[in-house]
C-alpha positions in Angstrom: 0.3 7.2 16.3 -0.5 10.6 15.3 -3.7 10.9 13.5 -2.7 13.2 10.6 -5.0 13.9 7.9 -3.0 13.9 4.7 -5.3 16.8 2.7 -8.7 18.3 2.8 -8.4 19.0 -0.9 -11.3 17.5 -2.8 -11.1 13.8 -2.9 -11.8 14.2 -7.2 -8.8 16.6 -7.5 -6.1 14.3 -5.3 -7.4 10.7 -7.0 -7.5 12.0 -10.4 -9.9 11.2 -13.4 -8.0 7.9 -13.6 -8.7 6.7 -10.0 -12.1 8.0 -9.6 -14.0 5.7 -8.0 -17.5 5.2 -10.1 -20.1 2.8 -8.5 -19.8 0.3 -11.4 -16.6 -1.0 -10.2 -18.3 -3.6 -8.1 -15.1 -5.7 -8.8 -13.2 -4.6 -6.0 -11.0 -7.2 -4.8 -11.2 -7.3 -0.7 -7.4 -6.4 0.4 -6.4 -8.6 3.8 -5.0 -7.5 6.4 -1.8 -8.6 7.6 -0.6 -8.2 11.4 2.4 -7.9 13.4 2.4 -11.6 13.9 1.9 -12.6 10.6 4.0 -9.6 8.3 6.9 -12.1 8.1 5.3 -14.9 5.8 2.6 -12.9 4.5 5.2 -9.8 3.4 8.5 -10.5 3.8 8.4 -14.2 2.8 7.0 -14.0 -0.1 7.7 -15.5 -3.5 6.7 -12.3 -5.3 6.3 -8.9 -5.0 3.9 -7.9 -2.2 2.0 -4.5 -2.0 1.3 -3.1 1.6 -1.2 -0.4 2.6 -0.8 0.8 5.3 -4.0 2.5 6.8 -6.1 4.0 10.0 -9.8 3.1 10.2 -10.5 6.8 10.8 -8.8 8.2 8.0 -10.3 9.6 5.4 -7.6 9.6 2.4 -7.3 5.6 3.3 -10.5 5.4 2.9 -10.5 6.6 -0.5 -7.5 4.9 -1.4 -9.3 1.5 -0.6 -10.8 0.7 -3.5 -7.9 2.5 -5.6 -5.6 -0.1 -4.1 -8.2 -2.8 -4.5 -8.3 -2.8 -8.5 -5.1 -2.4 -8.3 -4.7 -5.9 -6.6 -7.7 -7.6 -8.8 -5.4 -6.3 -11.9 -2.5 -7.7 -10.5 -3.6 -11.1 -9.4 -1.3 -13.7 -9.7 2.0 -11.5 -9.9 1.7 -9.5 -6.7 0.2 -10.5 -3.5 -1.8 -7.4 -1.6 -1.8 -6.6 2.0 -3.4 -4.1 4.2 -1.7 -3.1 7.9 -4.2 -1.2 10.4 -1.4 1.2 12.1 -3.3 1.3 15.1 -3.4 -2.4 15.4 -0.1 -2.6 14.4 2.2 0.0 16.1 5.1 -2.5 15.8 4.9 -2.6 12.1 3.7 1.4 11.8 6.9 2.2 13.9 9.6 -0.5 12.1 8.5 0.8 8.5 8.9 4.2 9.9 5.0 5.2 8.9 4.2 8.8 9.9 1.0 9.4 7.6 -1.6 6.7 6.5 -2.0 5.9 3.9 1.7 4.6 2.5 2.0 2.3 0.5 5.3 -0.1 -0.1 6.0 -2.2 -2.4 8.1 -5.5 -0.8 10.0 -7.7 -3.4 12.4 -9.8 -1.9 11.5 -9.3 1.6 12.5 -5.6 1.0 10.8 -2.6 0.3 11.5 -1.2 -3.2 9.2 1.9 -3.6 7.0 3.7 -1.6 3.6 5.8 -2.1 2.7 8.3 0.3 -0.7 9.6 0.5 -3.5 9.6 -1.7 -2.1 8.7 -5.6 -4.0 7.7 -8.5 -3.8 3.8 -9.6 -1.7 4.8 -12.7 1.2 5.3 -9.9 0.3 2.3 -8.0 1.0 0.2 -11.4 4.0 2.2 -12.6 5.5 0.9 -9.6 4.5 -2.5 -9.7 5.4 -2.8 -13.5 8.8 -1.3 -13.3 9.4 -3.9 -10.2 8.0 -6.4 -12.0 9.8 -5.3 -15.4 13.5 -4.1 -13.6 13.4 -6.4 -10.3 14.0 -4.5 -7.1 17.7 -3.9 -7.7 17.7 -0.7 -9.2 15.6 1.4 -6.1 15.3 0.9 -2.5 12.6 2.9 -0.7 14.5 3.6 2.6 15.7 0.6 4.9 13.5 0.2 8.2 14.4 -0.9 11.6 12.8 -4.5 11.2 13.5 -6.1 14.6 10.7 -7.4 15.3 
């Protein structure tokens, strides 16, 4: 996979004064990470809504999306399950979901993906996505269909 660095912009500018990450958000809850060999019951199985991050160990933007994508999660407990794919791991996955910058993030509900994040965003998008799938169902938006023979 290409390693392609998503910006150099300051990290404060492309998170935003809502996703700044301040040390006294301790409370991060750990994200695990799902493989190629375990994406079907973890993702597309589901019984809910599942968020997906997928994410390089060398990239900086993931990096700062971590903990971003962690509250996220902790805030969401119980109505979403949360799931982190290492592209590099994973080319299989990276290459089916059609991933061509890290980080993306989907959102699967009903063994589909619904909406789709690319880059660094701010949590405020994170949950306007999960509460309008949560609120609306996946049937009014479809982020594009992947090849998912795997």
């Amino acid at each position: 996979m290409n390693r392609i660095l998503l910006s150099l912009l300051p990290l404060s500018i492309l998170l935003g004064a809502s996703a700044s990450v301040h040390p006294a958000d301790a409370k991060n809850a750990e994200i695990p990470a799902t493989s190629t060999q375990s994406f079907k019951k973890d993702v597309l199985q589901a019984t809910h809504p599942v968020l997906v991050d997928f994410y390089a160990t060398w990239c900086g933007p993931c990096k700062a999306m971590a903990p971003v994508v962690s509250r996220v999660a902790l805030h969401y407990a119980g109505k979403i399950d949360a799931y982190r794919v290492d592209v590099d791991a994973n080319p299989e996955l990276a290459a089916a979901y059609k991933i061509q910058a890290v980080p993306t993030i989907y959102l699967f509900s009903n063994g589909r993906p619904v909406r789709a994040s690319l880059g660094v965003v701010n949590s405020s998008e994170l949950s306007n996505n999960i509460n309008d799938v949560l609120t609306n169902g996946a049937n009014n938006r479809t982020a594009e269909t992947p090849n998912t023979n795997l």
